[in-house]
C-alpha positions in Angstrom: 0.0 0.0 0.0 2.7 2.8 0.7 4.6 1.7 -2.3 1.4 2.2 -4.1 0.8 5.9 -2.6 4.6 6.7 -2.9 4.3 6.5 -6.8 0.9 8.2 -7.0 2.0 11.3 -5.3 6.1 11.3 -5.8 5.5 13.0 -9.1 4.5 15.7 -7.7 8.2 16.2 -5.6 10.3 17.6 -7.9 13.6 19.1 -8.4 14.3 23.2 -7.8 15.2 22.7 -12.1 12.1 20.6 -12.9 10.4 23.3 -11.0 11.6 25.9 -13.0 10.8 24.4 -16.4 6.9 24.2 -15.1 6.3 27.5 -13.7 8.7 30.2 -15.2 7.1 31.7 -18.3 6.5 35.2 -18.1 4.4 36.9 -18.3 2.0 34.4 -16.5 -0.4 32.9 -17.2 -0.9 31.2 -13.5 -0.1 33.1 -10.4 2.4 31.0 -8.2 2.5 30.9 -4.2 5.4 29.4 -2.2 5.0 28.0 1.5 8.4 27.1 3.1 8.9 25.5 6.5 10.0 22.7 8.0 6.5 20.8 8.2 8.5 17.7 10.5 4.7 17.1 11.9 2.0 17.9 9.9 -1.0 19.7 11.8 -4.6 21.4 11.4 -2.7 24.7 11.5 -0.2 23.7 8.1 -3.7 22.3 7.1 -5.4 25.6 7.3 -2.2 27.5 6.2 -2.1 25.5 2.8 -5.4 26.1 2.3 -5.2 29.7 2.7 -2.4 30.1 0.9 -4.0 28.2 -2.6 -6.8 30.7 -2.5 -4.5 33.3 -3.7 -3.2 31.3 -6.1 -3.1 28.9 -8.8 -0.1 27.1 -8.3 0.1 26.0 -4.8 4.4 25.0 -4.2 6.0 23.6 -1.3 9.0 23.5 -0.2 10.5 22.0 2.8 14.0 22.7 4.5 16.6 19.7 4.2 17.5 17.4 6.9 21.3 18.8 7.4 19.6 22.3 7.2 17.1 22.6 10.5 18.2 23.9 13.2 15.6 23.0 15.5 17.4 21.3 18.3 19.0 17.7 18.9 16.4 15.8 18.2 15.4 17.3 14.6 13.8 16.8 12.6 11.3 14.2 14.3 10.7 13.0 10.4 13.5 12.5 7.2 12.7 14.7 4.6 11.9 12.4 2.1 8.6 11.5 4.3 8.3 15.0 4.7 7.9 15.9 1.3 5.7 12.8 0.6 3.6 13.7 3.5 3.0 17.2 1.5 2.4 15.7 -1.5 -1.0 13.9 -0.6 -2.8 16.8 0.5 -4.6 18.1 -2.7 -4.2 21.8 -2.5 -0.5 21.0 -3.0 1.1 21.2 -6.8 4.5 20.8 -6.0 7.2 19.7 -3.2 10.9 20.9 -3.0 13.4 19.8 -1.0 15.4 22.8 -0.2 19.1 22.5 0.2 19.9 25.6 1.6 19.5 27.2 5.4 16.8 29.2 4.2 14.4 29.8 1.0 16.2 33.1 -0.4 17.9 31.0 -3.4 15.1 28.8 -4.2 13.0 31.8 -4.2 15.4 33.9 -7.0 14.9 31.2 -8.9 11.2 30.2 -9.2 10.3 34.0 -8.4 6.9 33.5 -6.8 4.1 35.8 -7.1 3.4 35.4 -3.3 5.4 34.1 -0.5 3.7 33.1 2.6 4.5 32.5 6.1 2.4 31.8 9.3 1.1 33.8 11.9 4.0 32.9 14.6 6.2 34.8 12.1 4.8 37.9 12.8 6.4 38.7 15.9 10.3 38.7 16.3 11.0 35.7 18.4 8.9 33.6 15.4 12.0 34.2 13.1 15.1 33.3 15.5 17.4 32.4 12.6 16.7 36.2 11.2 16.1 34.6 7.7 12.4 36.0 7.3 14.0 39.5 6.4 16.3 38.5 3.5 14.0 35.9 2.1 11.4 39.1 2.5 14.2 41.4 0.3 14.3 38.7 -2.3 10.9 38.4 -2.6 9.9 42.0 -3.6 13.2 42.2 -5.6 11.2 39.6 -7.9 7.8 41.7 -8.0 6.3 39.5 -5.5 4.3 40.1 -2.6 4.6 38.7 1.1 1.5 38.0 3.8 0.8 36.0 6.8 -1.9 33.7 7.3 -3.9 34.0 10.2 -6.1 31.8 12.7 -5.0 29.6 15.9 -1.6 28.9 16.5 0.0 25.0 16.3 3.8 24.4 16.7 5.8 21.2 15.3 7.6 21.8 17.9 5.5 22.1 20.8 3.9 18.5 19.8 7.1 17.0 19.7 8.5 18.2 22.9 4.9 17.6 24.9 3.3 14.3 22.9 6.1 12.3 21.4 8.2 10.5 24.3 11.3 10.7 23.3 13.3 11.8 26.5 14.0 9.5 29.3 12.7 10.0 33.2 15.6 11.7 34.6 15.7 13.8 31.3 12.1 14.9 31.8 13.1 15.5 35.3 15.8 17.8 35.3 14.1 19.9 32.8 10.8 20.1 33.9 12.6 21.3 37.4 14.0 24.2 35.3 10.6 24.7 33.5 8.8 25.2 37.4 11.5 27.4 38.4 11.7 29.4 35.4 9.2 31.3 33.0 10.3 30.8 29.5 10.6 34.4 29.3 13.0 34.9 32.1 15.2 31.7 31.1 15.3 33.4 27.5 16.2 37.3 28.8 18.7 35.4 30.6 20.2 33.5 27.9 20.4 37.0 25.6 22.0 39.0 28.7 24.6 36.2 29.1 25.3 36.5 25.4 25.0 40.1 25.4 28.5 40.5 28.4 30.4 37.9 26.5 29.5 39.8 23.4 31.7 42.8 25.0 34.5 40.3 26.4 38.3 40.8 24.4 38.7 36.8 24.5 42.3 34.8 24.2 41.9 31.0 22.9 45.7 29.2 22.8 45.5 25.8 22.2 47.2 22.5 19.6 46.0 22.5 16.2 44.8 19.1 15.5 43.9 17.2 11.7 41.2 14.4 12.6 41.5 12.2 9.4 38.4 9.5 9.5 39.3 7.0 7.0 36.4 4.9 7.0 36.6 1.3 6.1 34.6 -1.9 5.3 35.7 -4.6 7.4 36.5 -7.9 5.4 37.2 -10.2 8.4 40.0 -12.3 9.7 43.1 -13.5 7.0 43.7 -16.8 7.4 47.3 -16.6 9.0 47.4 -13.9 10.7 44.7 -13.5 14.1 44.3 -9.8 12.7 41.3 -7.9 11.4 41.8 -7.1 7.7 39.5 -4.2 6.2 39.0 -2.2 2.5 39.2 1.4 2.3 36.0 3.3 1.1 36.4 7.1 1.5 38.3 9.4 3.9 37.8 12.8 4.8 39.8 15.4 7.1 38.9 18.1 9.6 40.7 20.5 12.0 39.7 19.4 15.9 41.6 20.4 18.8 41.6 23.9 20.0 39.7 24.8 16.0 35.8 24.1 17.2 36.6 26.0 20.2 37.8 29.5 18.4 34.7 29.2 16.0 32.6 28.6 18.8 33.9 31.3 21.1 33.7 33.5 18.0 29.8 33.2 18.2 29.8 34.6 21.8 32.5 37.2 21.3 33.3 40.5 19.1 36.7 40.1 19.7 38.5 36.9 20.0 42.4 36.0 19.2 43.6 32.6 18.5 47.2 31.3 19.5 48.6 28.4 18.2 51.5 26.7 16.8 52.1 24.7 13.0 54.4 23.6 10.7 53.2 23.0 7.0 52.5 26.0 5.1 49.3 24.7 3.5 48.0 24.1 7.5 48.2 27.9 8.0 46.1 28.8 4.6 43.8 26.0 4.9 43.1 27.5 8.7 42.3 30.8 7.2 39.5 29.4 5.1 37.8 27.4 8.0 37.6 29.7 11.0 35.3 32.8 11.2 37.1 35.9 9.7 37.0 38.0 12.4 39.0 36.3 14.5 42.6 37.5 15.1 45.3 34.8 14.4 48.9 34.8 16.2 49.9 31.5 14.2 53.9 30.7 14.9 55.6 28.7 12.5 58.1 26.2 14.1 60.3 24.2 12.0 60.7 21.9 14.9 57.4 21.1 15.7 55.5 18.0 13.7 51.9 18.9 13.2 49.7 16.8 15.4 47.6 14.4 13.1 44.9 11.8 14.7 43.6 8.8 12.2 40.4 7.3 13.3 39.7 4.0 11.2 36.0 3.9 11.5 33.3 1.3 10.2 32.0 2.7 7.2 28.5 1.5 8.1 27.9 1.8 12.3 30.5 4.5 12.5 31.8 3.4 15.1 35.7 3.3 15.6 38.0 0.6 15.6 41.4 2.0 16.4 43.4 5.4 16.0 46.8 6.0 15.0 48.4 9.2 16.1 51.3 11.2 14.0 53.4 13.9 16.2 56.5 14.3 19.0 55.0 13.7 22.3 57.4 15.9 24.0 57.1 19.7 25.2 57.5 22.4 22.9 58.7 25.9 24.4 58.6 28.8 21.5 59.9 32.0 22.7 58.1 34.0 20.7 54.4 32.6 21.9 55.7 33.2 25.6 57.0 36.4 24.3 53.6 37.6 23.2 51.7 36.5 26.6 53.8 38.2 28.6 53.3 41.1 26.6 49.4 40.8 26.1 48.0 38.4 28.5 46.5 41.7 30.9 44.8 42.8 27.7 42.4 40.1 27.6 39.3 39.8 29.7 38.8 36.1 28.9 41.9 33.7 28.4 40.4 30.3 27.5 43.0 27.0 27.0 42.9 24.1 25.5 45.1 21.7 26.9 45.3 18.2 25.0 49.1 17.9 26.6 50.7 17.5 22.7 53.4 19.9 23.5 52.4 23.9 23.1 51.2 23.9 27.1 54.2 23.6 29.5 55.3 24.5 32.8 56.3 28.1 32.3 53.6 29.1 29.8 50.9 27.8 32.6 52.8 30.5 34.9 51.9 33.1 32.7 48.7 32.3 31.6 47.5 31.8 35.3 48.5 35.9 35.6 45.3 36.6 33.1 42.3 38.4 34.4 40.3 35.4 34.1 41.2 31.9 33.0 39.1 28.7 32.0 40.5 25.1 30.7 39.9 22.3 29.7 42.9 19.6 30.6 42.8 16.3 28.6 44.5 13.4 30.0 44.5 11.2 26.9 46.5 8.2 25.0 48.4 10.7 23.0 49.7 12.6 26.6 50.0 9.1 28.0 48.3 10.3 31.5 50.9 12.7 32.3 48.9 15.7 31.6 47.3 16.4 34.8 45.3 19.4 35.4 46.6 20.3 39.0 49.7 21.6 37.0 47.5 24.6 36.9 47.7 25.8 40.6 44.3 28.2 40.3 41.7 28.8 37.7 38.5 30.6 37.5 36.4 27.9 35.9 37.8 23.7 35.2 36.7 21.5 32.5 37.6 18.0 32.8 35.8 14.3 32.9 35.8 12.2 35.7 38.8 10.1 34.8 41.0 13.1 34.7 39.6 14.0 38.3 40.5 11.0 39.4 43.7 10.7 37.8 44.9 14.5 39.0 43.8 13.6 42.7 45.0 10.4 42.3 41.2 8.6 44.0 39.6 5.6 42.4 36.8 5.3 45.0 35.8 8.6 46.4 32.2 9.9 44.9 33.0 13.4 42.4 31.5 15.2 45.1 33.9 14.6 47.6 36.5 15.0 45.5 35.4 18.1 44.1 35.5 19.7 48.2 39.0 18.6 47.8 39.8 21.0 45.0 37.3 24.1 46.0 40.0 26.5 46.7 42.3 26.5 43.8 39.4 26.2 41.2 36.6 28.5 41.5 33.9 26.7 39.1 34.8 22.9 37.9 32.4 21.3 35.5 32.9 17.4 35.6 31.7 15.9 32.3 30.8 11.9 32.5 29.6 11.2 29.2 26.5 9.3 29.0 25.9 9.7 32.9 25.6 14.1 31.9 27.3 16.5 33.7 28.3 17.7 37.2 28.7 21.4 37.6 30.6 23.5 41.0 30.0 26.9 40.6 31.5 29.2 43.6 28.8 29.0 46.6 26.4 27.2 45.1 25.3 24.0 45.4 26.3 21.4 42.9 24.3 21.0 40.4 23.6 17.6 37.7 22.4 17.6 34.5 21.8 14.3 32.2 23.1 14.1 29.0 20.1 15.0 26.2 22.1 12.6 23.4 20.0 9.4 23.8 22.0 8.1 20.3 24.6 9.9 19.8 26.1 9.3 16.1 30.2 10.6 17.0 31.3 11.7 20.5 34.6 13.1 19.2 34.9 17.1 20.4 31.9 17.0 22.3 34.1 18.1 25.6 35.3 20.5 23.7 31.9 21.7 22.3 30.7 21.5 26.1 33.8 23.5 27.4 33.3 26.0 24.7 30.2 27.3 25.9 30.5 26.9 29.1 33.4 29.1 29.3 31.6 32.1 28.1 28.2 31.4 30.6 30.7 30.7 33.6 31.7 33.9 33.5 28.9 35.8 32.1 26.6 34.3 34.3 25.7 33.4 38.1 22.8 30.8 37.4 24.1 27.4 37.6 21.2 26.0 36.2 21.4 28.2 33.0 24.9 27.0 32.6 24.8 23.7 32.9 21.4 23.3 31.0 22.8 25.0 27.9 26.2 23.3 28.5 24.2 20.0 28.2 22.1 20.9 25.0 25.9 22.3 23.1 27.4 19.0 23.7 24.5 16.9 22.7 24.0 18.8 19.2 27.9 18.1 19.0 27.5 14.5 19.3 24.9 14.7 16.0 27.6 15.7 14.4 30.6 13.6 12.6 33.8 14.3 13.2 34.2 18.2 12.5 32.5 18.3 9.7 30.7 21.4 11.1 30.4 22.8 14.7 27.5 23.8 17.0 26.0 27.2 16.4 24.9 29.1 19.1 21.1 29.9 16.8 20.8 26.3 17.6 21.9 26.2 20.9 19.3 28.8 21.9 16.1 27.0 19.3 16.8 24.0 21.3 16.9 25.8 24.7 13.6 27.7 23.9 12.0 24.2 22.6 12.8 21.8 25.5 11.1 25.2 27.6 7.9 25.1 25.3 
């Protein structure tokens, strides 16, 4: 039966080039109206919308944002978008579905040039268009001759019926955010989000940190050769991203005017290549050493579970002191208000550059104790800090307990570290903020796709909302929603945006 219905109504999902071959004659014979949303649950008020909309018109088109393209929070969209569209395509006041590969309709709407372009009645109002892509698909549409409206009537949000009928969070999940829902009006918990933003806007931030190339080289395993009690496997694709202290700067960036990246390389082409991936405002104080091998982590990863079978790791575990980097902090380190470090212990961080960076007007890191460091990269080489990222193993490790529950532990370490966040993975997060009590937060991943950088992700923002603000609930729930988006994500192939940060914040609150 749905094989039957998929052929009936697929011809009517199209291509953005079919598209244009049916509609654009001019002048026109038929007047065309375009609908674009998201439509990942179909309700009486698209119903209504739709049928509004082909009153005005003759040809009714819709088109539908692509999977990869909404930004609607970690679990979104609740439907693919090839069900989307075929969802669309039944309803008979429809003439046409698009899948739109682009963060918002402005392209698509150049090209098919509408004679109307509508939106619902939620867009009206500001917090209706949080992405700010209503205005420019608004400038395109009259640049064509076409006109814009709103449909009226009662209210219904995708989003809203996800979050409230579709049971996709667990017990303690519900929990922990209905506690903040009773505590909080949405209103408040979003004025606080925006003046959080709004003081880290105004912070001059310092990120220092190792460049890292994640290569995922993902494979097909064959099985076991029949000499050898090894695991052979056949190469399908690879693909490369910069990790390390990278997603940081370009998430900091978000949350800052004024950020300046230190680092160290060695290939020219790392350098360039650099350029073109991080945010152009940011300042870059990038010191070539010849002496330095440029750190390289390949991840051998099953082409079909993604998951990861081993790692091999190219650079000179052994401590790198450059003059001219220490040069510079000595020099600058009072000018910034923020100095945030990324510590993987791969050489850039040693003994004397943690001396000068503790001097900074206020300091967070984030210490890995890793395979690469081989455990000797311990974050109580840091004497004091303002706020502490780490994961329970490095606790351990850096206090040297195997037994002791975190929150003993983290009484133990009160005085030399202001705020400590302790990240466990699956189990959430713990945060310490300076008298207050401790508060837990689960993690919101329930399938998380790749966890690599989702520390860092989870350190990112919390750096700028441990500082910017004194609610430990705030901070640890949007800590918790950055570093689930993250793990949605593979590899670096892009990072977390703060617009989606703050849709997700605002729909778990709905």
């Amino acid at each position: 039966m749905f094989e039957l219905s998929k052929n009936k109504y697929s011809k009517k999902i199209i291509s953005v080039e079919k598209l244009q071959k049916q509609i654009n004659f001019f002048p026109r014979n038929k007047r065309v109206i375009l609908c674009h949303g998201n439509f990942d649950v179909v309700h009486p008020g698209h119903i209504r919308h739709l049928l509004y909309a082909k009153t005005k018109a003759d040809i009714l088109v819709v088109s539908i944002t692509a999977d990869k393209f909404i930004e609607k929070g970690v679990y979104r969209p609740y439907v693919p978008q090839e069900l989307r569209a075929l969802n669309l395509a039944t309803l008979e006041m429809v003439d046409y579905v698009v899948i739109n590969y682009q963060s918002d309709s402005t392209e698509l709407i150049n090209l098919i040039k509408p004679n109307y372009y509508v939106k619902g009645p939620d867009y009206k109002k500001k917090e209706g268009d949080l992405a700010g892509n209503l205005s420019k698909e608004k400038r395109a549409v009259l640049k064509n001759g076409g006109k814009i409206f709103f449909t009226s009537g009662r209210q219904h949000s995708s989003s809203k019926l996800i979050n409230e009928k579709l049971d996709f969070l667990n017990d303690d999940q519900k929990k922990n955010i209905n506690k903040i829902k009773k505590n909080y009006s949405r209103d408040s918990l979003k004025q606080k989000f925006e003046e959080t933003i709004k003081k880290s806007k105004k912070d001059k931030i310092l990120v220092i940190g190792e460049i890292i190339v994640d290569t995922y080289r993902y494979v097909e395993p064959l099985g076991q050769p029949s000499k050898e009690n090894i695991l052979s496997s056949n190469t399908i694709s690879s693909e490369s991203f910069f990790g390390g202290a990278i997603p940081v700067v370009n998430n900091v960036s978000q949350m800052s005017n004024n950020v300046t990246f230190i680092s160290v390389f060695n290939n020219k082409k790392i350098k360039s290549t650099i350029k073109k991936k991080l945010n152009k405002k940011i300042k870059l104080k990038l010191f070539r050493n010849s002496n330095f091998i440029d750190i390289e982590k390949i991840r051998y990863v099953n082409n079909k579970s993604f998951s990861k079978m081993f790692e091999v790791y190219n650079f000179k575990n052994k401590s790198l002191m450059d003059k001219r980097i220490l040069s510079d902090l000595k020099k600058n380190i009072n000018k910034y208000d923020h100095v945030i470090v990324c510590d993987f212990g791969h050489g850039l961080i040693d003994n004397e550059m943690v001396k000068i960076l503790q001097k900074s007007k206020y300091i967070s890191a984030n210490i890995q104790t890793n395979s690469g460091n081989r455990g000797y990269n311990l974050f109580t080489k840091y004497k004091k800090l303002d706020f502490l990222s780490i994961d329970e193993p490095e606790l351990r490790l850096g206090l040297v307990d195997k037994e002791n529950h975190h929150e003993i532990m983290l009484k133990k370490i009160k005085n030399k570290y202001k705020n400590v966040m302790l990240t466990k993975g699956i189990d959430g997060l713990v945060f310490k903020k300076e008298k207050s009590k401790t508060v837990y937060f689960p993690a919101l991943a329930t399938n998380p796709r790749d966890t690599i950088g989702a520390g860092d992700t989870t350190f990112s923002f919390a750096s700028c909302f441990v500082k910017n603000s004194k609610d430990s609930n705030l901070i640890s729930f949007v800590s918790a929603i950055a570093g689930a988006l993250k793990v949605n994500i593979i590899g670096h192939r892009s990072y977390v945006r703060l617009n989606d940060v703050f849709k997700t914040f605002i729909n778990l609150t709905k």
